[in-house]
N, C-alpha and C positions, 0 to 999 in steps of 0.2 A: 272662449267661443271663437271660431272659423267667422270672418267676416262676409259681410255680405258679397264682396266684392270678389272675395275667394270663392264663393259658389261661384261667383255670375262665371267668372274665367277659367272655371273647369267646365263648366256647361256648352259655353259656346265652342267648346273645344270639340265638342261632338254636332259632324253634320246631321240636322234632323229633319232637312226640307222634304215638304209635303209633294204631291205628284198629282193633280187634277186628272190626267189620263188613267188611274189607276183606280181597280172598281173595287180593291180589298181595303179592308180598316184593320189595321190604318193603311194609308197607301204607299207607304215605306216603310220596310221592315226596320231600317235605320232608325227612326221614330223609339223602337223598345227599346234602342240603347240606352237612352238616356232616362226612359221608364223604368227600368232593371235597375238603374242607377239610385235611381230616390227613393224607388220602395228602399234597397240597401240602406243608404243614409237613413230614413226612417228609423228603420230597424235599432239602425247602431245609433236613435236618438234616444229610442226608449220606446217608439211607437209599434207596437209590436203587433198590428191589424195591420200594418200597411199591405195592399196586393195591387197586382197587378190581374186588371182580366182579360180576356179572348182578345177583345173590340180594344186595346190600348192603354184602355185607364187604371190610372192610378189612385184608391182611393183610399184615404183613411182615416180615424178619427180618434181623437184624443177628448179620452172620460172627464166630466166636470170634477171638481175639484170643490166646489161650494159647498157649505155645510149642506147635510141634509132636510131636506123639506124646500129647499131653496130652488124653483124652476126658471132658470130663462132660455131666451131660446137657444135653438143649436144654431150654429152660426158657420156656415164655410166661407173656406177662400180658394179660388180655382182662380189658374192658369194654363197655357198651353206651352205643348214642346216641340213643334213644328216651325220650324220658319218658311217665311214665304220663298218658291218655289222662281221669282222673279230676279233673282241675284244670285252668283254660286253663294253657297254657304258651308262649303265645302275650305279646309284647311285655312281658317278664321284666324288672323293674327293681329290681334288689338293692338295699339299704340297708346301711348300715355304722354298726356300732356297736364304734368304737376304745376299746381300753383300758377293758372290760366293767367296770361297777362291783357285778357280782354281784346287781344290782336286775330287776324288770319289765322288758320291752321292750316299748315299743306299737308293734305294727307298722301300723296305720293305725286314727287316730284318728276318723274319721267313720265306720269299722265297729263302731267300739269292739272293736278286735282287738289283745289283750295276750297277752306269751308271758309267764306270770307265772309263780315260783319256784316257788310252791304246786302249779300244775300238772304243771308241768316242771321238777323237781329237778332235772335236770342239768345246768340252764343254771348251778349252782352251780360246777362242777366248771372254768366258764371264767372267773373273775374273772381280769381284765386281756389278758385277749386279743380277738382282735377278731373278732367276729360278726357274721355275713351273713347277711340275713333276708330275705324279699320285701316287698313293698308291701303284700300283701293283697289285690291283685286276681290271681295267676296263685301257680303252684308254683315253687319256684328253680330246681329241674332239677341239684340236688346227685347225685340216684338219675337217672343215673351220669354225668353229665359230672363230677363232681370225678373220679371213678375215669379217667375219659378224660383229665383234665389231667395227674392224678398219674402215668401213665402217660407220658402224652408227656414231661414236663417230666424223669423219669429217663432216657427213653432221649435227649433233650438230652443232657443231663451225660453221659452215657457218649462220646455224640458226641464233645460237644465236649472230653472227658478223654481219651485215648488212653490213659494208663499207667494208666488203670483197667483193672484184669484182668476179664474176661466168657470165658463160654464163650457158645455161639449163643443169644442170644434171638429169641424166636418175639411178636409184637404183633400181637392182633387185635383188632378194633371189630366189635361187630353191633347189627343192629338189630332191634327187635319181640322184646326181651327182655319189656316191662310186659303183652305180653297173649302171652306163654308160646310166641312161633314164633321166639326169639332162637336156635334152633341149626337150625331145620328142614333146613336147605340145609350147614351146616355140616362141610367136608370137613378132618375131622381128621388124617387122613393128609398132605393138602395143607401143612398145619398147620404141622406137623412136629415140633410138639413130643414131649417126653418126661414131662415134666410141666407143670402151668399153676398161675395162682391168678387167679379173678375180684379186680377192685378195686370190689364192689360191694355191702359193711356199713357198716353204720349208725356208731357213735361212736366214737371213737379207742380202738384196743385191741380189738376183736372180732373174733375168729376162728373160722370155721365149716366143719364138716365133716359137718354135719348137716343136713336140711332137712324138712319137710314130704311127704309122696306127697299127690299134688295131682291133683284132677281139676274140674273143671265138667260143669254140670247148666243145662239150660233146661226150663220144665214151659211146656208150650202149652193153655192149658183156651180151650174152644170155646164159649161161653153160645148163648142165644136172646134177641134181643130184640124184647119186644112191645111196644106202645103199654102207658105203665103203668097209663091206665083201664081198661084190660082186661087185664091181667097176671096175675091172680091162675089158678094151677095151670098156665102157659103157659109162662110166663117164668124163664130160667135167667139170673144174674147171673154173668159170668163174673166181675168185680172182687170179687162175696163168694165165691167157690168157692176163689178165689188167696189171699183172706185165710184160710180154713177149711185149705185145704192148708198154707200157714204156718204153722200155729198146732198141726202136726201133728211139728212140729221139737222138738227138745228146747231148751227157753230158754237152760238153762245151756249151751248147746254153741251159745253166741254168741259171736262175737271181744271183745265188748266183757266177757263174763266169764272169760273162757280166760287162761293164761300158761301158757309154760313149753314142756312135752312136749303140751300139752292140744290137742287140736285144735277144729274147729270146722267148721256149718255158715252160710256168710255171705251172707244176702240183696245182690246188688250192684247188682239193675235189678226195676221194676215197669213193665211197660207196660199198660194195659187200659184198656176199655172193658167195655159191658154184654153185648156183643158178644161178644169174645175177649179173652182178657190172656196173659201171660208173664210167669212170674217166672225170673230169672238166681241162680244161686248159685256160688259156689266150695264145695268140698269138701275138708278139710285133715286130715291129721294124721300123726305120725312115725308111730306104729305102725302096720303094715301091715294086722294084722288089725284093727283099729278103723279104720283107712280103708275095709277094705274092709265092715268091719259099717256105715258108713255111709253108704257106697253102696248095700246092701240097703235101708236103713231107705228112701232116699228112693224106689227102686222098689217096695217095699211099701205105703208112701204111696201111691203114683199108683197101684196095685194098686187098695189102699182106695178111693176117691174114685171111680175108675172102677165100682167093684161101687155104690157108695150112690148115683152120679147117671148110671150108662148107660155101658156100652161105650166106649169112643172120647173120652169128655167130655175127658180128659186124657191129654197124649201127654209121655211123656220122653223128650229130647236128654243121654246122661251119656255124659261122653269122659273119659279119662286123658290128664295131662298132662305131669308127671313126678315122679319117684321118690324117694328117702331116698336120697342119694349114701353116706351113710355105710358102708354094704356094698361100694359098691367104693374107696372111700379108705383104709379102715381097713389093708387088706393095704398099704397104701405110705404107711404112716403118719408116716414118716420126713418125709415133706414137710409134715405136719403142725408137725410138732418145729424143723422149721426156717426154719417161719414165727414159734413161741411164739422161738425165740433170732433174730430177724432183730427182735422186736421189742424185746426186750430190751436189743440194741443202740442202738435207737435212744431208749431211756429209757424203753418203751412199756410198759404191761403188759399183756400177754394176757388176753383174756378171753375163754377158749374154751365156747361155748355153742351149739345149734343154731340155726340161722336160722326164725323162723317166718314165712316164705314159700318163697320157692324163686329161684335163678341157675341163669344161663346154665351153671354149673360142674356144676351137679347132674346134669343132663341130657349134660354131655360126660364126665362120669365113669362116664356108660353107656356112652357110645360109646367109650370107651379110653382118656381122657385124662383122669386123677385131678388133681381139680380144687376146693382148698380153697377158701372165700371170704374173703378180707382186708378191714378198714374201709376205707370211702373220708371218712367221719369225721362225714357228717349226720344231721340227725335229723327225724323227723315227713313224711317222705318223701311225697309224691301229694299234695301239701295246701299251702293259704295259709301254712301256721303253719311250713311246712321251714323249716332253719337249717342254717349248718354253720359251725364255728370255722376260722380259716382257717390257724393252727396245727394243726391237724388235717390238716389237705393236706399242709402241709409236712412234717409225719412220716410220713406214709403215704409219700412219693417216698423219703424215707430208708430205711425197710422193704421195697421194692423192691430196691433197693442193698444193702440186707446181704441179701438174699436171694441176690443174684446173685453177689455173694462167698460166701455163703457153698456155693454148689452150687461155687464152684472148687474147694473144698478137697476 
């Protein structure tokens, strides 16, 4: 069998970053590359449904194996093939560092880019195993092609095990998970599953049943611009009007000061001129009425702003994007329970906490398919600095496997 490790490093090898500006699904044609790719493997595993359709996905399913009369449920495992759009991810050159000695890592010297302990405690946690870093110029594309190796490289094994017992698994891939249209088109029913689990958390051992209610915000301020000799009682500055509306946010309800349950409002694009600007924000948080008190706060804002500098000056874009799964997981919690024992199997210990972002899982746990999120095992996710230990794959494909034993029983 092809190691897990060998999927991850042909995967990342394909840019597959998402494009929020873009109104097609997926929104990178780039995206089918690596979709064409796994139906293929599929194929040439034995899994001979696998397809690809219109909208990007990739779905397929592998027949139970149980004697007959024997029902349990179907069972999928979805990942996505998009990386986030916030790092190039474009010409991906892993690095390896064998047999970790618990020290710094530089990951390129001429940026002066170090993953140092102090920053990153956790790199303590891998002494002697081996750590995959990037170069420092792109992201590794961990978030979620390890979840897409991990995947494949179990339903191998199963392949190629026959006296492995399964009841039907259900494998799907999507795309344009990183900018929130990973299920738009998503025919659950098609599916077929009974239950699922994303393969797309952070460090070995985390388990999620929780997430964020997420929405985005775009504020469009309109200035005037005059010749600045003559500017004075003329001239509206849209770029100081966008900083004056920022400054109208609460500080402490920044990503960079938040954990936990806490949510936050997070600046993630500034465009302007003196002309016009736009500022971009995500809007986050588990509790619902504090998501929604912070939806009000920012149309009160643009309220505000509009009365101090004119009618129209400032226009708000706010969409909802998805929801706190935990409301519908919780009634079939049991699939919770036996993701915490699938990883105790595997030596793993659980560590059930809520996601502070959001999966493809979240959003399919609305549409009827209760959907926990499992580690795919990286860390520092959208950024030069990701890593992922590559023992950490390797028990993530284990975890899959008593999972699917254990839904025999």
């Amino acid at each position: 069998m092809e190691s897990v490790l060998d999927k991850f490093l042909r995967y990342i090898a394909i840019d597959t970053a998402s494009d929020p500006e873009s109104d097609s699904q997926p929104s990178t044609p780039k995206q089918l590359e690596l979709s064409k790719l796994l139906v293929k493997e599929l194929k040439e595993m034995g899994v001979a449904n696998a397809a690809l359709d219109e909208y990007g996905y990739v779905m397929a399913s592998v027949p139970s194996n149980l004697p007959a009369g024997k029902s349990v449920p179907a069972l999928g495992f979805i990942a996505h093939v998009d990386t986030a759009p916030d790092s190039p991810g474009a010409n991906v050159k892993p690095q390896f560092v064998y047999n970790y000695d618990g020290g710094d890592i530089v990951i390129n010297k001429e940026r002066n880019m170090i993953l140092t302990v102090k920053e990153f405690p956790e790199l303590a946690g891998y002494k002697g195993q081996t750590i995959i870093t990037t170069d420092g110029n792109t992201l590794l594309g961990a978030d979620d092609k390890a979840g897409v190796a991990e995947i494949m490289a179990a339903v191998e094994f199963i392949m190629k095990n026959p006296d492995f017992s399964h009841g039907e698994i259900k494998i799907g891939f999507t795309p344009d998970e990183e900018i929130g249209r990973g299920v738009d088109k998503f025919d659950v029913k098609k599916f077929g599953a009974d239950y699922a689990y994303t393969l797309d958390g952070g460090q070995i051992g985390e388990l999620e049943y929780e997430n964020f209610n997420a929405a985005s915000a775009k504020v469009f301020i309109q200035g005037r611009n005059i010749h600045p000799g003559y500017a004075k009682g003329k001239m509206v500055n849209a770029i100081i009007l966008a900083n004056e509306f920022n400054s109208l946010l609460p500080v402490e309800q920044r990503p960079e000061f938040t954990s936990g349950y806490e949510g936050f409002f997070h600046i993630i694009r500034f465009d302007g001129t003196v002309e016009e600007a736009m500022i971009q924000y995500i809007i986050r948080d588990h509790d619902f009425a504090k998501f929604e008190q912070k939806k009000n706060l920012i149309e009160e804002c643009t309220t505000f702003m509009n009365m101090k500098y004119g009618e129209g000056r400032f226009k708000l874009e706010l969409k909802d994007q998805y929801f706190n799964m935990r409301k519908e997981v919780e009634p079939h919690y049991h699939i919770v329970e036996k993701a915490v024992e699938a990883m105790k199997m595997a030596n793993v210990e659980a560590d059930v906490k809520p996601i502070r972002g959001g999966t493809d899982g979240a959003r399919l746990s609305f549409m009827g398919l209760p959907c926990p999120n499992i580690f795919a095992g990286g860390h520092n996710f959208h950024g030069r600095y990701e890593f992922i230990p590559a023992e950490s794959m390797e028990s993530a494909v284990k975890v899959i496997l008593n999972l699917v034993k254990l839904y025999t029983k």
